[in-house]
SESE-516270 format. One record per residue (C-alpha): x, y, z. Coordinates in Angstrom, 1 decimal, m for minus. Example, Ala and Ser with C-alpha at 12.3 -4.5 7.8 and 13.67 -1.06 7.14 Angstrom:
% SESE-516270
(node (12.3, m4.5, 7.8))
(node (13.7, m1.1, 7.1))
% end
This chain:
% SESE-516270
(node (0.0, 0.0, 0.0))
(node (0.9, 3.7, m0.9))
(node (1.1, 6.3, 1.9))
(node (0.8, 9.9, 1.2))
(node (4.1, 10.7, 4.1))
(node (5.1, 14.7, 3.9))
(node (7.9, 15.6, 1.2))
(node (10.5, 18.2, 1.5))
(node (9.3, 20.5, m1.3))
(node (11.8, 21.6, m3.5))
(node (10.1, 25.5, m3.9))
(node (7.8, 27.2, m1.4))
(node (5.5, 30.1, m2.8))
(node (5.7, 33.1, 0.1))
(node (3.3, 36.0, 0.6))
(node (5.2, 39.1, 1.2))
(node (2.7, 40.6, 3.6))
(node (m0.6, 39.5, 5.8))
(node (m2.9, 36.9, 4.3))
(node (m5.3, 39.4, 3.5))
(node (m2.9, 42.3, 2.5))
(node (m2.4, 43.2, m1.2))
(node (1.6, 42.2, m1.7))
(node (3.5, 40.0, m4.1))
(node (3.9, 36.2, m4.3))
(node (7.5, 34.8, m4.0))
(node (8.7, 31.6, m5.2))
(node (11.4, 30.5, m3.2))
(node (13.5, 26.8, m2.9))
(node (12.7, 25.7, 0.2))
(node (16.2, 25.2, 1.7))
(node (16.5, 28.7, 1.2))
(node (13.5, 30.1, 2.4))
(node (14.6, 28.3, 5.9))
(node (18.2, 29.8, 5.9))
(node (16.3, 33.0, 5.7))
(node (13.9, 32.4, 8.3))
(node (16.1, 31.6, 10.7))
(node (18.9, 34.3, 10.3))
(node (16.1, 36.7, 11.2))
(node (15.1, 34.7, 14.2))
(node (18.6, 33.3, 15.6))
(node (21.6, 34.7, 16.2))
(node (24.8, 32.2, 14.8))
(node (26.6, 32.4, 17.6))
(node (24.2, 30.9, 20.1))
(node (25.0, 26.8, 20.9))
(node (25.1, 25.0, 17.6))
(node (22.3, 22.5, 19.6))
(node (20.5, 25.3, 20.4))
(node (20.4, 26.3, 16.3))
(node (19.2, 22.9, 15.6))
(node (16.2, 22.7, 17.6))
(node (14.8, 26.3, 16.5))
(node (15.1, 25.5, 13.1))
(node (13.4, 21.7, 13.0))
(node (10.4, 23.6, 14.8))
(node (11.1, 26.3, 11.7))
(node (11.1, 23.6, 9.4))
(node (8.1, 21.5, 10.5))
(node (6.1, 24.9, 11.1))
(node (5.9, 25.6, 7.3))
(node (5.9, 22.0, 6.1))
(node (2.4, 22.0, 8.6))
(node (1.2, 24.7, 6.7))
(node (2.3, 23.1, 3.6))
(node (0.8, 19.8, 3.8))
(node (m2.2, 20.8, 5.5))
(node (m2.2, 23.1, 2.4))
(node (m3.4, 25.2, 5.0))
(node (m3.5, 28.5, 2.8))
(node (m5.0, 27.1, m0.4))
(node (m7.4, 25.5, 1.6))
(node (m9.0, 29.4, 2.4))
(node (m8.6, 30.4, m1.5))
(node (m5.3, 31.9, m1.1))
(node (m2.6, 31.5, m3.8))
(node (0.7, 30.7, m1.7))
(node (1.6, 28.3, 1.0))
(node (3.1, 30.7, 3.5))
(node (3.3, 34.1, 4.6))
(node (6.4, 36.3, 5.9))
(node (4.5, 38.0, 8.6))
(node (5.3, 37.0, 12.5))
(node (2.0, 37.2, 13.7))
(node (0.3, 34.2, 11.5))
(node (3.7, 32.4, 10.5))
(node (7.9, 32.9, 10.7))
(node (9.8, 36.0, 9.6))
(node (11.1, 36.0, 5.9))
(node (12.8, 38.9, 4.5))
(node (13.9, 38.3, 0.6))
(node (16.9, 40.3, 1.1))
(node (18.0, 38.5, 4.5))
(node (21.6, 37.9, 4.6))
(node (22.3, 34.2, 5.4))
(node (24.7, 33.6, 8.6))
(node (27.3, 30.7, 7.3))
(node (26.8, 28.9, 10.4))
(node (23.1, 28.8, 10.1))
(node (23.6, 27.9, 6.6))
(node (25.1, 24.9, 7.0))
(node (23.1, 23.9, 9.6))
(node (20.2, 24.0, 7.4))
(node (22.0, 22.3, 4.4))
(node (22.5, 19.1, 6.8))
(node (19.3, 19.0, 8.2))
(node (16.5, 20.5, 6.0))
(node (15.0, 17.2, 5.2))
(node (14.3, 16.4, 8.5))
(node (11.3, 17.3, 10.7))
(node (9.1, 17.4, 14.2))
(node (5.7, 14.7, 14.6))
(node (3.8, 13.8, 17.3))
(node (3.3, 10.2, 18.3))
(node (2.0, 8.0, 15.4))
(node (0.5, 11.6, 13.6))
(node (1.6, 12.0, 10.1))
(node (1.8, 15.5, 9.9))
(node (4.3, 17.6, 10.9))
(node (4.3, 19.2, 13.9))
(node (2.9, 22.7, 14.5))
(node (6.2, 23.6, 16.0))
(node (4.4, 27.0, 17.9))
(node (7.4, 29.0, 19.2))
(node (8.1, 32.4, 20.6))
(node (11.5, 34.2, 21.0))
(node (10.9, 33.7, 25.1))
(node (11.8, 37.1, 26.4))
(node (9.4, 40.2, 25.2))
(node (6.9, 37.2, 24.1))
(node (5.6, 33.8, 25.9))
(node (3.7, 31.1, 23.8))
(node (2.5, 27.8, 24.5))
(node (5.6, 26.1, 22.7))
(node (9.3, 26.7, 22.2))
(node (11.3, 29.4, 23.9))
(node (13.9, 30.3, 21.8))
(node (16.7, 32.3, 24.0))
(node (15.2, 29.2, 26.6))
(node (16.6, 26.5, 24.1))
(node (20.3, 28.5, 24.8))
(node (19.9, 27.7, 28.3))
(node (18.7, 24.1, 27.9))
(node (21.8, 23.6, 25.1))
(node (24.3, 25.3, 27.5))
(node (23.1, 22.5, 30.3))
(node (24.1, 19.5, 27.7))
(node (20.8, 18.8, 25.7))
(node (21.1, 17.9, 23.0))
(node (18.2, 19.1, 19.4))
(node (15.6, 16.1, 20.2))
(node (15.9, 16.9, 24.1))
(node (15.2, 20.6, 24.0))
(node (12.2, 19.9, 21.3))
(node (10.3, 17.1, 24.2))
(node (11.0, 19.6, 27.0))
(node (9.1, 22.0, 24.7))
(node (6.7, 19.9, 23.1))
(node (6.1, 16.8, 25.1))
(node (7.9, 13.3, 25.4))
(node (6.1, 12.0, 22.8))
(node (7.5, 13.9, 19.1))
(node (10.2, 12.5, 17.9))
(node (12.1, 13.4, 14.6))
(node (11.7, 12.0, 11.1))
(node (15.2, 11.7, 8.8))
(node (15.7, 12.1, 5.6))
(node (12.4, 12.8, 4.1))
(node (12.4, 12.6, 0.5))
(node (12.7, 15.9, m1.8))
(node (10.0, 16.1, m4.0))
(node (8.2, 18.6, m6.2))
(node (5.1, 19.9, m3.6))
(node (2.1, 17.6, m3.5))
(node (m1.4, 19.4, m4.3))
(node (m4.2, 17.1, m3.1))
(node (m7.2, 18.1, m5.7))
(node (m6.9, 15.6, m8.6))
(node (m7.0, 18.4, m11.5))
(node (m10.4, 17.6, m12.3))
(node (m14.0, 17.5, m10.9))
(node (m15.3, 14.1, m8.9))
(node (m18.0, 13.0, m9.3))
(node (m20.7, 9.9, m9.2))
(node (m18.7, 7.2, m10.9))
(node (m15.5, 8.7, m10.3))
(node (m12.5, 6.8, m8.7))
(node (m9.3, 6.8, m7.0))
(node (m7.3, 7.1, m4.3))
(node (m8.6, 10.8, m3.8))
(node (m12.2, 9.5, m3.4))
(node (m11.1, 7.9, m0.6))
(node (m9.3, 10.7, 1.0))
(node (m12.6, 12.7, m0.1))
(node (m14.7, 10.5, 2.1))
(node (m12.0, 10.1, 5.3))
(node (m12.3, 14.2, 5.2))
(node (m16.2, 14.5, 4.7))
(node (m16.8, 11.6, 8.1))
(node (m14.3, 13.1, 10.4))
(node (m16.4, 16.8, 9.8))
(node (m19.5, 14.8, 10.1))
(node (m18.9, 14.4, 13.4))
(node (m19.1, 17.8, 14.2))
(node (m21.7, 18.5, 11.4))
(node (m24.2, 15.6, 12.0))
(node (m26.2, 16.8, 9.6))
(node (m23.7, 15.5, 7.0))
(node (m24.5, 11.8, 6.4))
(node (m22.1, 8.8, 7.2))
(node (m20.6, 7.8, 4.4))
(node (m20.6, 3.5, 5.5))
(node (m18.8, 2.3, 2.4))
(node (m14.8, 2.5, 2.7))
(node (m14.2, 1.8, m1.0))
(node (m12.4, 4.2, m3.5))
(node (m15.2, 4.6, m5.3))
(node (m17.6, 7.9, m5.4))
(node (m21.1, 6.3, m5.0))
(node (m24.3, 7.7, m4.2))
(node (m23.8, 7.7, m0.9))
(node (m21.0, 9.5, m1.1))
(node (m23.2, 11.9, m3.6))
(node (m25.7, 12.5, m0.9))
(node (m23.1, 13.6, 1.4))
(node (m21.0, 16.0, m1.0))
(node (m24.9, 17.6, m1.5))
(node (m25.7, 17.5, 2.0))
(node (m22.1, 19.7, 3.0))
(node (m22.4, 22.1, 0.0))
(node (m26.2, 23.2, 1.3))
(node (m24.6, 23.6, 5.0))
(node (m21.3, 26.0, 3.6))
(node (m23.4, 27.9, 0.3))
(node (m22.0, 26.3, m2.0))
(node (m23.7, 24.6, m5.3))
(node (m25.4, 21.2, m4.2))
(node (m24.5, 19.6, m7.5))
(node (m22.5, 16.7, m6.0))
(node (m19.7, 17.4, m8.2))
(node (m16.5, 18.0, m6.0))
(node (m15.0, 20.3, m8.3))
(node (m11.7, 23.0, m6.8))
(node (m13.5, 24.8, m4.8))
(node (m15.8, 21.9, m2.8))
(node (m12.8, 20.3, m2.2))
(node (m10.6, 23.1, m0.8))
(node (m13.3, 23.5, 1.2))
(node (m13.6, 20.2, 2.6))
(node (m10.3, 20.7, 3.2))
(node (m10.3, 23.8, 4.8))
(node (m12.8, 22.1, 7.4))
(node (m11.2, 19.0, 7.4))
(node (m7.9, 21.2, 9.1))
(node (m10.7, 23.3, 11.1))
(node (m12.6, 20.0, 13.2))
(node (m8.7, 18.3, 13.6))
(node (m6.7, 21.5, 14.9))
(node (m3.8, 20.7, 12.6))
(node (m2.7, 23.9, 12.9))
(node (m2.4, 24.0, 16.8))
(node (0.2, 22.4, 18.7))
(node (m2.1, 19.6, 20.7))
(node (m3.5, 19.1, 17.7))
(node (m5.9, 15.6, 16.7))
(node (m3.4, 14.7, 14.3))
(node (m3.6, 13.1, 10.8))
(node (m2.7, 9.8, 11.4))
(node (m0.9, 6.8, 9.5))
(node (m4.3, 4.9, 9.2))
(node (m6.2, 8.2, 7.4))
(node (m3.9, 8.0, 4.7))
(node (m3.7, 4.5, 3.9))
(node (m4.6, 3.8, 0.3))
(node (m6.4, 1.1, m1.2))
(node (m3.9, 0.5, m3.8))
(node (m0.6, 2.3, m4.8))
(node (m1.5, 5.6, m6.5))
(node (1.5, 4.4, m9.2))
(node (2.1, 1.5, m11.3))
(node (5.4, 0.3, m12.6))
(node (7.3, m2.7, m14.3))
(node (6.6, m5.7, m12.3))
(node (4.2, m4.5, m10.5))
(node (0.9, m7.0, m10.0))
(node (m2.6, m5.9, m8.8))
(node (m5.5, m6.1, m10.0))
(node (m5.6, m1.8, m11.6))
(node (m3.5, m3.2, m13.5))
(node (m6.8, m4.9, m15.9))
(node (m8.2, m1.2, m15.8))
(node (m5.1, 0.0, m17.3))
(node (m4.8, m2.9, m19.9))
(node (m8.3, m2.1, m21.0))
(node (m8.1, 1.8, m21.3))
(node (m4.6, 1.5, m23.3))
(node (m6.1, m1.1, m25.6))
(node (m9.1, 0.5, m26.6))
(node (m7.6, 4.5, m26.9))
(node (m4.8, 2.1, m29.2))
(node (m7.3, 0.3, m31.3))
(node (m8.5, 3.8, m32.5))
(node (m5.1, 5.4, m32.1))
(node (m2.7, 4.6, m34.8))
(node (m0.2, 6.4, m33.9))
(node (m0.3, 4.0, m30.6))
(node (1.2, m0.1, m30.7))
(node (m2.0, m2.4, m30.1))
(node (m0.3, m4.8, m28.3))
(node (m1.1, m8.4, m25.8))
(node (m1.8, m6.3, m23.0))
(node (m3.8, m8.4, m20.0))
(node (m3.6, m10.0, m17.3))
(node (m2.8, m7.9, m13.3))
(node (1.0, m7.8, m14.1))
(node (2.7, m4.4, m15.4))
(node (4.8, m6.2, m18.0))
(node (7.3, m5.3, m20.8))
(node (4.5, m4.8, m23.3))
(node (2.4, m2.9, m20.6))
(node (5.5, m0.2, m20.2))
(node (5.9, 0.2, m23.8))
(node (2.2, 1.1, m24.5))
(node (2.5, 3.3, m21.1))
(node (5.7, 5.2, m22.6))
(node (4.2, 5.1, m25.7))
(node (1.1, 6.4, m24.4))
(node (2.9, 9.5, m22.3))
(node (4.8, 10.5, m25.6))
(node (1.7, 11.0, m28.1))
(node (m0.2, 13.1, m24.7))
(node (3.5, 14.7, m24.0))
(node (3.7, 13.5, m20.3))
(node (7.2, 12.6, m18.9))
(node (7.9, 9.5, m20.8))
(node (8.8, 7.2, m17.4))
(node (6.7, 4.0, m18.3))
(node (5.3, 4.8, m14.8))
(node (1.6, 5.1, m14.0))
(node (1.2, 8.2, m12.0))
(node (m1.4, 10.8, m11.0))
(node (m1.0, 12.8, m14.0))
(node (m1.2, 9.5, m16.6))
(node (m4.0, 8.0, m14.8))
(node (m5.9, 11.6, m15.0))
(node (m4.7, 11.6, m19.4))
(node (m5.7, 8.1, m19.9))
(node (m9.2, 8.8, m18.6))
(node (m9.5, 11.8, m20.9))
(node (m8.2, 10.0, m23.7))
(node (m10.8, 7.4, m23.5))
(node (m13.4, 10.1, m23.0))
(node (m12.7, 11.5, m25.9))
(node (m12.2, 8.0, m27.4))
(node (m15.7, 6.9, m26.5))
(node (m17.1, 10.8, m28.0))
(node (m15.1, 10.1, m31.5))
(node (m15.9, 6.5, m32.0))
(node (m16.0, 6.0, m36.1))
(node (m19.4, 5.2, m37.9))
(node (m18.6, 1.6, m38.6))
(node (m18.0, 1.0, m35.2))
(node (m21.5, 2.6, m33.7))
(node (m22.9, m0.7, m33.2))
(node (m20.4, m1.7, m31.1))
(node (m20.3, 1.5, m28.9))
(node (m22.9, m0.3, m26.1))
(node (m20.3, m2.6, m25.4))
(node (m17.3, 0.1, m24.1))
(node (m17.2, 0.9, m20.7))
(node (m19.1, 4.2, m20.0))
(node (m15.6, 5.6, m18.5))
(node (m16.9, 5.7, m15.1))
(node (m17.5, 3.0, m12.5))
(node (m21.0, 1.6, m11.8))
(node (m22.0, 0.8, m8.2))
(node (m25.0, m0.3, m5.8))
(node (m27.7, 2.7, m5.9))
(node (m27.0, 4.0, m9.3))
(node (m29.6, 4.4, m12.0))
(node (m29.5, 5.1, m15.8))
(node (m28.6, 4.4, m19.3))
(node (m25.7, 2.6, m18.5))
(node (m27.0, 0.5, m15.4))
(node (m29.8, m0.7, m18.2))
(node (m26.6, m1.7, m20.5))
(node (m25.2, m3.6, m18.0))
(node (m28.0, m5.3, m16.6))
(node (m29.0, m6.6, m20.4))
(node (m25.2, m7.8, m20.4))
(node (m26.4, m9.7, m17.3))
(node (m29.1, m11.0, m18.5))
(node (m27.7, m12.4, m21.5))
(node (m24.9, m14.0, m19.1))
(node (m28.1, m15.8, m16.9))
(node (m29.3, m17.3, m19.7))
(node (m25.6, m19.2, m20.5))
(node (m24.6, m19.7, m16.9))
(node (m27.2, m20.7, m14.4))
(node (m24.7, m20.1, m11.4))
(node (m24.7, m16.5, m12.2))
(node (m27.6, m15.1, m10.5))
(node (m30.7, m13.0, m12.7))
(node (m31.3, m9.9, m13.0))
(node (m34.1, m7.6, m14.1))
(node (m33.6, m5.2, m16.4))
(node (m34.7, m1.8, m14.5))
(node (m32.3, 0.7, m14.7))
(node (m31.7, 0.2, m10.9))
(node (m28.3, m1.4, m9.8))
(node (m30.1, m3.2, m7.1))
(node (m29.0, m6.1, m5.1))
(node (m30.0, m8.5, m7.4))
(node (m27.1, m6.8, m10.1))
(node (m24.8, m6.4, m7.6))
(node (m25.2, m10.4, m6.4))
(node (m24.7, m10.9, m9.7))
(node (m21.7, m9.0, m10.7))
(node (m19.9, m10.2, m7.3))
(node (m20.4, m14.0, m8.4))
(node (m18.6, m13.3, m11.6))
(node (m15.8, m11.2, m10.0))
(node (m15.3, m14.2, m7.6))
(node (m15.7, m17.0, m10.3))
(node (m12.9, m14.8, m13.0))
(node (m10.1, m13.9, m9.8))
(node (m11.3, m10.0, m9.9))
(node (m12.0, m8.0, m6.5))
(node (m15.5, m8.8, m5.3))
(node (m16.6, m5.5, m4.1))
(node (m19.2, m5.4, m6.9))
(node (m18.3, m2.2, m8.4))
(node (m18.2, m2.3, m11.9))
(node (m14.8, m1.3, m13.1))
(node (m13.6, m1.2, m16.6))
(node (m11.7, m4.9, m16.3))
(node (m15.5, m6.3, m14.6))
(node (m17.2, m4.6, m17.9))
(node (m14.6, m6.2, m20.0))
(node (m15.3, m9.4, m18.5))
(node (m19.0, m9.3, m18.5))
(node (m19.0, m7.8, m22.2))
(node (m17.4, m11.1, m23.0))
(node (m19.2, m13.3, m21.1))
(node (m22.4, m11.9, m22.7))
(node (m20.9, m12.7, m26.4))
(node (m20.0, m16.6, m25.0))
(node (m16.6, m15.9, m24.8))
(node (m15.0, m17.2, m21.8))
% end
């Protein structure tokens, strides 16, 4: 399983001024921006142990605010600001002490949690003499270096026995959580799941939100009722469409009911950011994605001739399954890794779309048997329940172990019983969601073709 852990971000985009004030946007790399912030804050000549602690609180401060994307989340534009009173002092012009400087070089990557939270800590700290917080004391962290403590010491006298310090965090462009395009019924992903995990936990302070019950990475109508039921509490549209600004904020309440941003904060923990499967695919790899993958690459190829139709099936990301990948990322000019990331997945989707929209005359009377692009669940109703459930139907009649259907335009238990039993009988995850390698499977089934 993939976990979303924080990354060292190689830029961080700074607001010269108050959230709210009028003042430019700076994009600075993120090693520097902390060399900055703590030659305004520190003097170099105070106990090298001393330097260490104040800036891992300086670092984990603004990777808090940048994983919680604590300032997008309000509609803002930049992950930090340079004023004192809401964040750490940032001056573009600072000189850089050499001391500090290589300080921060040899421990940049490295940050403050709490117990078994994820996120890093919201390091709250105060200089100590012409201002108290609840957090660290900075001219106190001379004293308690002067006394033999060492950087981890100083931070639990400070913050409590239980952070600790994370090493060597990888250094990686910055993560921005909203997929690039609106969610919706049908829609899935890992970021359906992290949709649901954030719309329960405000539930519980908004009860009038409903529970979503299902765990699944899929966006089903229960999941639609409680998108709807959220956007009529905070004005916005209740279309059920999580589009940029439903989901920033969601997010923005998400931080609000946890308290990321406070020191004794609930926490994001290791368990809320579990994902059902790993949000990449590579060479080797073998899961079951790896059939939805196989089936959007050969139909966008059938139609595509500037793409190889090759033997692409099975769960296993093999040497024909990389070159249709790298092949694929070429012709939609996408970093040509062979790897299955976010920002293929989100192409191959669109492809197909527009695959499915440009399907050619002598292939109309086939276009029933493509998957609609999205995936079909319990609850649903429509055009394309009523295609699958003829599918069904046709497989009843050839298999009497596959349970019947009626043809309704309901996905009701009786089409879910039945789309589980094939799932089960052809080795494919028996959550009975209809994915695109379940419509493959029952498309063939329907035709007699085992």
């Amino acid at each position: 399983m993939a976990i979303r852990n924080p990354v060292i971000p190689t830029e961080i985009i700074v607001h010269l001024g108050a959230p709210e004030e009028a003042a430019q946007n700076i994009t600075v790399p993120f090693n520097e921006y902390i060399k900055k912030v703590a030659s305004s804050e520190l003097y170099p000549n105070w106990p090298e142990d001393a330097l260490k602690a104040n800036i891992l609180a300086q670092i984990s401060f603004a990777l808090n605010r940048i994983y919680n994307e604590w300032y997008p989340s309000q509609g803002y534009n930049f992950d930090i600001t340079n004023s004192p009173i809401y964040d750490q002092a940032f001056a573009e012009d600072r000189q850089v002490f050499e001391k500090i400087s290589l300080i921060v070089d040899d421990i940049f990557n490295n940050y403050i949690v709490r117990g078994d939270q994820i996120q890093p800590l919201f390091a709250r700290y105060c200089d100590g003499k012409t201002t108290t917080c609840e957090g660290l004391s900075q001219w106190g962290s001379v004293n308690l270096a002067l006394e033999g403590k060492n950087p981890l010491e100083i931070l639990k006298t400070y913050y409590g026995d239980d952070v600790k310090l994370i090493y060597n965090a990888p250094v990686e462009a910055k993560i921005i959580s909203y997929p690039g395009f609106p969610i919706k019924l049908g829609s899935a992903g890992d970021y359906v799941r992290t949709l649901k995990t954030q719309l329960n936990r405000i539930a519980k302070n908004y009860p009038a939100i409903p529970k979503i019950k299902d765990e699944s990475h899929v966006f089903t109508p229960e999941t639609e009722n409680a998108v709807i039921a959220f956007q009529k509490i905070f004005d916005l549209e209740p279309n059920a469409i999580v589009d940029k600004s439903t989901w920033y904020k969601i997010k923005y309440l998400y931080n609000a009911v946890k308290e990321v941003a406070d020191l004794f904060s609930e926490g994001i923990t290791m368990e809320e950011v579990m994902l059902l499967f790993s949000s990449e695919l590579d060479l080797g790899d073998i899961s079951p994605y790896i059939r939805v993958l196989n089936y959007l690459l050969n139909v966008i190829a059938f139609f595509d001739s500037d793409l190889p139709f090759l033997n692409l099936a099975g769960e296993t990301f093999n040497e024909n399954t990389k070159e249709a990948v790298v092949a694929f990322q070429n012709k939609y000019n996408i970093s040509a890794t062979g790897v299955v990331d976010a920002n293929t997945w989100k192409a191959l989707i669109e492809a197909y779309e527009q695959t499915l929209s440009n399907i050619p005359r002598e292939y109309l009377e086939y276009k029933d048997e493509f998957y609609p692009g999205f995936v079909l669940s319990k609850q649903m109703s429509g055009p394309e329940v009523v295609r699958l459930q003829n599918f069904l139907l046709e497989i009843c009649k050839r298999f009497k172990n596959i349970p019947g259907v009626k043809v309704t335009g309901n996905f009701d238990t009786l089409t879910e019983q039945s789309v589980k039993t094939i799932q089960r009988k052809y080795n494919l995850p028996s959550r009975g969601f209809v994915d695109a390698a379940t419509w493959y499977r029952i498309v063939e089934l329907s035709k007699g073709n085992e």
